[in-house]
C-alpha positions as CSV (number, residue, x, y, z in Angstrom):
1,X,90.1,41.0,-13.2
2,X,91.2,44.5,-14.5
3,X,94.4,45.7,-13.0
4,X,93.8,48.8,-10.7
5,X,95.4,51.5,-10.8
6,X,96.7,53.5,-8.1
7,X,95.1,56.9,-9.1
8,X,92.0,55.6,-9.2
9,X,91.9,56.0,-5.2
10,X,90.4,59.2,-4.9
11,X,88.4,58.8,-1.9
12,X,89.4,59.0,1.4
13,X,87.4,56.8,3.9
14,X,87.9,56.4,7.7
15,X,87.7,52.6,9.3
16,X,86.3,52.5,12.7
17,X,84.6,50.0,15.7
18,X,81.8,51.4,17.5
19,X,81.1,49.6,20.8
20,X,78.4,50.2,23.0
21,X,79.5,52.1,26.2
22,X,76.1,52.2,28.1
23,X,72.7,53.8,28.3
24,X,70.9,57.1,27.8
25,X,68.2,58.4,30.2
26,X,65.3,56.8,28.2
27,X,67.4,53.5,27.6
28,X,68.8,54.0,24.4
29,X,71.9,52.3,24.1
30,X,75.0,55.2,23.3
31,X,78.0,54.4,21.0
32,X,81.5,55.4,20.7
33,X,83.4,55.6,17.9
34,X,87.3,54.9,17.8
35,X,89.0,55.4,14.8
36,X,91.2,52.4,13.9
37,X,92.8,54.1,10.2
38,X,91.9,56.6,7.6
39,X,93.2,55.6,4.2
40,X,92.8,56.1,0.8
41,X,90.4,53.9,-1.7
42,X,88.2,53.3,-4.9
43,X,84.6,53.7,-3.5
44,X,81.9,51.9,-5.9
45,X,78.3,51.1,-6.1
46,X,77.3,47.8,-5.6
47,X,75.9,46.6,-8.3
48,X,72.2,47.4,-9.7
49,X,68.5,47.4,-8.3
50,X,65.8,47.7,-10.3
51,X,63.3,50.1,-8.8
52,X,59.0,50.2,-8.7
53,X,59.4,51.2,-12.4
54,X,61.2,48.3,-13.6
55,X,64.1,50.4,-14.6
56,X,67.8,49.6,-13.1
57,X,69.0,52.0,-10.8
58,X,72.4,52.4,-8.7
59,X,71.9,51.7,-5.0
60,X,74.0,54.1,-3.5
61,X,73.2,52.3,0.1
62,X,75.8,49.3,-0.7
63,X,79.2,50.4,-1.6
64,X,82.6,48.2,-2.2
65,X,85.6,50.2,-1.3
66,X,89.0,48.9,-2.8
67,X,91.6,49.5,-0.5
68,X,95.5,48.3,-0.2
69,X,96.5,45.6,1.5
70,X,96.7,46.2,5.7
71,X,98.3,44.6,8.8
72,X,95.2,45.6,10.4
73,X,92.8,42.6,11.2
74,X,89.2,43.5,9.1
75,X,85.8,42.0,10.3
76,X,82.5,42.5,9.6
77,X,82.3,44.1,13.0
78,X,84.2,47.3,11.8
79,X,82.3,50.5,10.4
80,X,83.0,53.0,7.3
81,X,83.1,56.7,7.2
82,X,82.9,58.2,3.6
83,X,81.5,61.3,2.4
84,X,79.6,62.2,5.6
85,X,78.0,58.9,5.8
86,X,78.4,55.6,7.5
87,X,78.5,52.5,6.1
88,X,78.6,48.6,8.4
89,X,81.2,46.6,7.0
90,X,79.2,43.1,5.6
91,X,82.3,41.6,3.8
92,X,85.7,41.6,3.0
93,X,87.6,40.3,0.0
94,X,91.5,40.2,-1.5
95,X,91.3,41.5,-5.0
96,X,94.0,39.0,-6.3
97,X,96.5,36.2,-5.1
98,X,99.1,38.2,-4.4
99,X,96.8,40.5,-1.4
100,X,97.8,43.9,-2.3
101,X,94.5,45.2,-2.4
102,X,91.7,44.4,-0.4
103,X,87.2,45.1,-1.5
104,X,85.2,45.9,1.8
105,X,81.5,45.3,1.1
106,X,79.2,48.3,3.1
107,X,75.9,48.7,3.7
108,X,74.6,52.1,4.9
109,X,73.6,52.2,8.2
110,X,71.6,54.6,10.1
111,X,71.1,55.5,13.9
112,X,67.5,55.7,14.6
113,X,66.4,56.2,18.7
114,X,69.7,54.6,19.4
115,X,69.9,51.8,17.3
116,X,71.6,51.1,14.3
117,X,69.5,49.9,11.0
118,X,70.4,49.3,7.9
């Protein structure tokens, strides 16, 4: 694995857990967010896709952000803020034996009439 190096984290993201805390008038379930740490990282496609025209494209909806090692337990219940955009945590990674940095593996998620899709 190529060695990373620390100026290559240039993008600030924000790790959250959003829990439902009840219902809106026409049932919709309502979320709050609660910010566990911002931080900085290396933010990434993930991977290729090739699209209807049999061309590879980048799928900007999955991500891998490299951050440094934390004391802070990381699931896949735990959500990404970057850029405007939110991302659900799908898996988590150490970069190398010794755990300094950590890959997060995102998907984009959107909130449609309440609930979240990916």
């Amino acid at each position: 694995m190529k060695k990373i190096r620390i100026k290559e984290f240039s993008q600030r993201i924000t790790i959250f857990v959003r829990t439902e805390t009840g219902r809106d008038s026409e049932d919709y379930p309502v979320y709050t967010d609660n910010d566990l740490f911002s931080t900085w990282a290396k933010a990434e496609t993930d991977g290729v896709e090739e699209t209807e025209t049999n061309k590879a494209a980048f799928d900007a909806s999955r991500m891998v952000f490299t951050i440094r090692f934390r004391r802070v337990a990381l699931d896949n219940r735990l959500f990404i803020r970057h850029n405007g955009l939110e991302y659900a945590v799908v898996g988590i990674d150490p970069c190398d034996f010794d755990r300094a940095y950590i890959k997060i593996h995102a998907k984009r998620v959107v909130l449609q009439n309440g609930f979240i899709s990916f």
